[in-house]
C-alpha positions in Angstrom: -56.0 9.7 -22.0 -55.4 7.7 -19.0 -54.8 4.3 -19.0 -56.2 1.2 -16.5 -53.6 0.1 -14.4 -54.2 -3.5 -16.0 -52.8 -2.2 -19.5 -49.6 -0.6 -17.5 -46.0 -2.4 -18.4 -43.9 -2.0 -15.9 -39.9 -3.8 -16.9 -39.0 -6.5 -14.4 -36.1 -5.3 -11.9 -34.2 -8.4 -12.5 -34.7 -11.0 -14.7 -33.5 -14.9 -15.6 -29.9 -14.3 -16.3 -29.7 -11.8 -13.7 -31.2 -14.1 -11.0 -28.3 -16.6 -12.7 -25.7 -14.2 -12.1 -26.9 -13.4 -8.7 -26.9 -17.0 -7.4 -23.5 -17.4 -9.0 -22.0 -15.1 -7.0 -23.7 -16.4 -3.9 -22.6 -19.8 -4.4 -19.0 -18.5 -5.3 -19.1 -16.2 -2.2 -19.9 -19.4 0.2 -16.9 -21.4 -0.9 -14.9 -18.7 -0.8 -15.8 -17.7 2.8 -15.1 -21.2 3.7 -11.6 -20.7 2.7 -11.0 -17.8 4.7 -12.7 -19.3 7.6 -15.5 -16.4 7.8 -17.8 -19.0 9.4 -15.3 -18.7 12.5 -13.9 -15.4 12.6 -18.4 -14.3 12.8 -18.5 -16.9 15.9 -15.5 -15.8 17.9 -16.2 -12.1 17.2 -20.1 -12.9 18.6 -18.3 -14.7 21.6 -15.9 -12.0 22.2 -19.2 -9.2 22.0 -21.0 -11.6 24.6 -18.6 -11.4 26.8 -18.3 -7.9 26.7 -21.9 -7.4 27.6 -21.7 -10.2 30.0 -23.6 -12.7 28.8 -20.4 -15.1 28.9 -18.1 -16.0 30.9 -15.2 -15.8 28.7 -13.5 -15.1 25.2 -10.4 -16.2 23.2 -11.2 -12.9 21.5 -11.5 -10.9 24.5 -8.9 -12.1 26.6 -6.2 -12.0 23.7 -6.8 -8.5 23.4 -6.7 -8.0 26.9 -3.6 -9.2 27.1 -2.3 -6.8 24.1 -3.9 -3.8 26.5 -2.0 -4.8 29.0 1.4 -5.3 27.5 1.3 -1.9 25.2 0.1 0.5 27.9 1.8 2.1 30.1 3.8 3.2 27.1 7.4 3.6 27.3 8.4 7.1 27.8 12.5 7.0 29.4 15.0 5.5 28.3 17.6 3.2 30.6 21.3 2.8 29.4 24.1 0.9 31.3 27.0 4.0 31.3 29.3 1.1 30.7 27.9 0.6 27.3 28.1 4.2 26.4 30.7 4.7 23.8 32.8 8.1 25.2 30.4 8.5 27.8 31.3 11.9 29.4 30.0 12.9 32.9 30.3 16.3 32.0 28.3 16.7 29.1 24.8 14.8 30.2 22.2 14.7 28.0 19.1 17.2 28.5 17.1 16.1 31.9 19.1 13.2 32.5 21.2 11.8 35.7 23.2 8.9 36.7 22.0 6.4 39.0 22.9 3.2 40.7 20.9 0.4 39.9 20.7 -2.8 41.7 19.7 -5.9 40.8 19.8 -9.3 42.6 19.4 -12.4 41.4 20.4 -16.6 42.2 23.6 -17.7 40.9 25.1 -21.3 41.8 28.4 -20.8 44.0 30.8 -23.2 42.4 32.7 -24.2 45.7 30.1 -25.0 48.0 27.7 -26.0 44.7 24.9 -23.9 46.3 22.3 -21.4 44.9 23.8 -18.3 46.6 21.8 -14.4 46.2 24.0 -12.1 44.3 24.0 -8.4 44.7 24.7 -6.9 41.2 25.2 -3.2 40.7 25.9 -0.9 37.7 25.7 2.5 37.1 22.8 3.4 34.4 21.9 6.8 32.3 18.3 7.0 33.0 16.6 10.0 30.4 13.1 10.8 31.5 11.9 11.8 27.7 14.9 9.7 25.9 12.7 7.2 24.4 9.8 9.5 23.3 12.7 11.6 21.5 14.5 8.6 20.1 10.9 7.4 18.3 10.1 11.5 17.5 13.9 11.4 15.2 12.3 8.0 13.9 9.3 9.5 12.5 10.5 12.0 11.3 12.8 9.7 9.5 9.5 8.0 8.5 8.1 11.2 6.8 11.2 12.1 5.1 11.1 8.9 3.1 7.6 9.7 2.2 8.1 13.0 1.1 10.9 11.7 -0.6 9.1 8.9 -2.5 6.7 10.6 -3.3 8.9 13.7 -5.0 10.9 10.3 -7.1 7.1 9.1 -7.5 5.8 12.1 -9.2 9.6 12.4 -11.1 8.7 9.1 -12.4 5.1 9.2 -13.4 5.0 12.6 -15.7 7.0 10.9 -18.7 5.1 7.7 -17.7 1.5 9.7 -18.0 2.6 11.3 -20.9 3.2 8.4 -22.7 0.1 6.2 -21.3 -2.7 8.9 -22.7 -3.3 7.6 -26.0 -4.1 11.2 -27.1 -0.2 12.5 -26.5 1.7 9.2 -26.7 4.3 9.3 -30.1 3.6 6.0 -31.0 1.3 2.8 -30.5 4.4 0.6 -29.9 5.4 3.8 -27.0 1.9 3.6 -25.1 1.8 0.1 -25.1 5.3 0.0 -23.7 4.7 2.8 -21.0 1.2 1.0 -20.0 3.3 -1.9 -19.3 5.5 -0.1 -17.3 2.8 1.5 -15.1 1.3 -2.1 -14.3 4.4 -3.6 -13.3 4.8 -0.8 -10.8 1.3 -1.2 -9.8 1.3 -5.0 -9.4 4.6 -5.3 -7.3 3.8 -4.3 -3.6 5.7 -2.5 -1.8 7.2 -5.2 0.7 7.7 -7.4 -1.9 9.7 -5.1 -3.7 11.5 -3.3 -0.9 12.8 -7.2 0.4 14.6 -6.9 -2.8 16.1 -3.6 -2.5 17.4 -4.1 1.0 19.3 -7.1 -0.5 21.0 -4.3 -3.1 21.1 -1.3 -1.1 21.4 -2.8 2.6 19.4 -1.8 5.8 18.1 1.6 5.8 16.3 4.0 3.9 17.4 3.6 0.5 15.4 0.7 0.0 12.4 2.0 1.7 12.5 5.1 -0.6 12.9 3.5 -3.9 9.7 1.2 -3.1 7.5 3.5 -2.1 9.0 5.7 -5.5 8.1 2.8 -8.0 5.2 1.9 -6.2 3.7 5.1 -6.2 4.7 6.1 -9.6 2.6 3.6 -11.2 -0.7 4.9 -9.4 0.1 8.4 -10.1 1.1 7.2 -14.0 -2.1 5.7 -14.6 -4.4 8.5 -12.6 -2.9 11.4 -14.4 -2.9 9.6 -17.9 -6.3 8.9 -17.6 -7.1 12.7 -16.9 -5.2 14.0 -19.7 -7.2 11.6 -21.9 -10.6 12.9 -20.5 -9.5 16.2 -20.4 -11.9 18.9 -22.3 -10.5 18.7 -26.0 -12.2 22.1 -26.6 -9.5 23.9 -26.0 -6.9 21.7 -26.9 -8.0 22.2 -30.5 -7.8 26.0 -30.3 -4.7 25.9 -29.2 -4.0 23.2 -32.3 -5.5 25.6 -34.7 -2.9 28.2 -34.1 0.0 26.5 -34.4 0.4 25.0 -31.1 2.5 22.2 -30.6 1.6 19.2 -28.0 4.0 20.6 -25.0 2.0 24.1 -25.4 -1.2 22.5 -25.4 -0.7 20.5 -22.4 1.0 23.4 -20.8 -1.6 25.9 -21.5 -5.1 24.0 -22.0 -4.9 20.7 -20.4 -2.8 21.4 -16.9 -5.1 24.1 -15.8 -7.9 21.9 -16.3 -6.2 18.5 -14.4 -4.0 20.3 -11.9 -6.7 20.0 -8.9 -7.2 16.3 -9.6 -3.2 15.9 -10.0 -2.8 17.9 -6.5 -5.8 15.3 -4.6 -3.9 12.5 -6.3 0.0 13.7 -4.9 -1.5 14.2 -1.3 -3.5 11.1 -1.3 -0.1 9.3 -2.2 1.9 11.1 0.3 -0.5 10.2 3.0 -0.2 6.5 1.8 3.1 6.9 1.9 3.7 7.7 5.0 1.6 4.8 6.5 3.6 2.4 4.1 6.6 4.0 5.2 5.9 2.2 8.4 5.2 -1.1 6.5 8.7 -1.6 4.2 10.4 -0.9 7.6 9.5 -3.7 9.3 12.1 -5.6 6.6 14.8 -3.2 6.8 13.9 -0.4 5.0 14.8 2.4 7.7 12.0 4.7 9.2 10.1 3.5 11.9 8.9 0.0 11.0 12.5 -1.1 11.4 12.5 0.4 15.2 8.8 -1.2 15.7 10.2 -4.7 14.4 13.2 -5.1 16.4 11.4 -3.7 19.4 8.7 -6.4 19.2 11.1 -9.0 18.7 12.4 -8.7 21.8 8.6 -8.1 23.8 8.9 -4.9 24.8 5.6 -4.0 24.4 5.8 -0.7 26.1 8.0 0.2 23.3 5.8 -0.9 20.5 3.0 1.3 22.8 4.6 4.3 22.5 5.8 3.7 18.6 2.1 2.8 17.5 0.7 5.7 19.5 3.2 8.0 17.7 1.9 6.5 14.2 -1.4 7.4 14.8 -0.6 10.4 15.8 1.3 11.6 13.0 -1.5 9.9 10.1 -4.0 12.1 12.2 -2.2 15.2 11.9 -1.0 14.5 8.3 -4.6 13.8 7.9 -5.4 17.1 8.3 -3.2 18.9 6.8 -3.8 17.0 3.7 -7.3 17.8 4.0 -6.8 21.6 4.5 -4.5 21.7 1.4 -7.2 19.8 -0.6 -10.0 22.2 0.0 -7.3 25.4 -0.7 -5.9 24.0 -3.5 -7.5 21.3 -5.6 
């Protein structure tokens, strides 16, 4: 039997405490905009679209990334080197497409004796290679990608003991998990730049550094996601395997890997991919790949340069994109 639509009890979507909750977090949300100056960053992007469309004259927004388009394109593609700065420099023996030229250059210098601003003609000879910077920056990312692959291999080294003892359903002891659970956070809550500042201090400029914190970093993540799939894992089979005799390496071996491996294969090539754009981030304090080519290049405006090194970037996370994607869909 049917009843009037008068008798019907429909729950409230949202009641007292919720509407409580909700205006909390608005009011919390408005200071905290404040803060970060979201009231301004919303009026110069609407300037900046305005004058896009024409309906202003001018933009801070606009003409500050104007200026960026002008300075990183055309990007930098040859490479200019005085011969007299060329350690062992051998006529002979010239680099693939690349000649020797004269190069003049004249600029005012003050003429001691007559104390005069005189014109002087300077000349030097340079090696000008047409593709020299564009295959200095290709050896640099692939630099960059090696520490990536690299970290990531020390990453995944790392986080299998780590995993093992963070799933509370494998871990020996309570003292053990809570241990290894610590260890995992620490990783997790130190970024990468933060900790690769460090390393540079004990390993020096280069690569080391950048390798070892993108290895810690990384290992945390990859701790904590595959402990947390071992402990969700189906325990079906885990307790046939129990029943005959099994002992805990067997049963991971044989009845929880099979069921984790595709989450644990998305997981590595998610933190490869990360790894390779962080790769670019711990170089900019010395950590090799690169970041460290893209820092010292922007320190001393050449913008071309940093063109041709951020075009190169993308590039690379596109590809790597891909390919990770592909692999995904094949394998996990």
């Amino acid at each position: 039997m049917s009843r009037p639509a008068s008798a019907w009890d429909l729950p409230r979507p949202f009641g007292a405490r919720g509407l409580a909750v909700l205006l909390l977090v608005v009011v919390v949300g408005f200071f905290a905009g404040q803060r970060v100056e979201m009231g301004r960053m919303l009026s110069l992007t609407g300037e900046g679209v305005l004058a896009a469309v024409g309906l202003r004259d001018q933009s801070q927004v606009l003409s500050g990334l104007g200026t960026i388009a002008k300075s990183l394109f055309p990007p930098q593609v040859s490479e200019r080197t005085e011969v007299s700065r060329i350690e062992g420099f051998d006529r002979e023996r010239l680099p693939w497409f690349s000649h020797v030229e004269m190069e003049e250059s004249r600029q005012p210098k003050l003429n001691p004796q007559t104390l005069q601003m005189e014109e002087v003609v300077d000349r030097r000879e340079v090696l000008v290679e047409p593709f020299g910077y564009l295959w200095h920056v290709a050896v640099k990312m692939l630099e960059t990608f090696e520490i990536a692959i690299w970290a990531t291999l020390l990453a995944i080294v790392l986080s299998a003991p780590l995993a093992w003892c963070s799933a509370k359903n494998y871990t020996p002891n309570r003292a053990v998990y809570t241990l290894a659970r610590g260890v995992v956070g620490m990783f997790r809550a130190v970024p990468e730049l933060v900790s690769a500042l460090f390393l540079v201090l004990a390993y020096g400029f280069g690569p080391i550094a950048g390798v070892l914190a993108l290895a810690l970093h990384s290992a945390g993540f990859l701790g904590k996601f595959y402990a947390e799939d071992i402990e969700t894992a189906d325990d079906k089979p885990q307790e046939a395997l129990r029943a005959i005799g099994a002992n805990k390496l067997k049963v991971m071996r044989f009845a929880v890997l099979p069921q984790v491996m595709p989450q644990f294969i998305a997981y590595t090539l998610y933190i490869l991919d990360r790894n390779v754009r962080m790769a670019t981030v711990v170089g900019l304090v010395g950590a090799g790949g690169i970041g460290q080519e893209l820092k010292g290049r922007y320190d001393m405006y050449n913008y071309a340069h940093v063109g041709t090194i951020l075009i190169a970037i993308f590039l690379t996370v596109l590809v790597l994109d891909r390919v990770a994607a592909r692999m995904r869909s094949r394998y996990a």
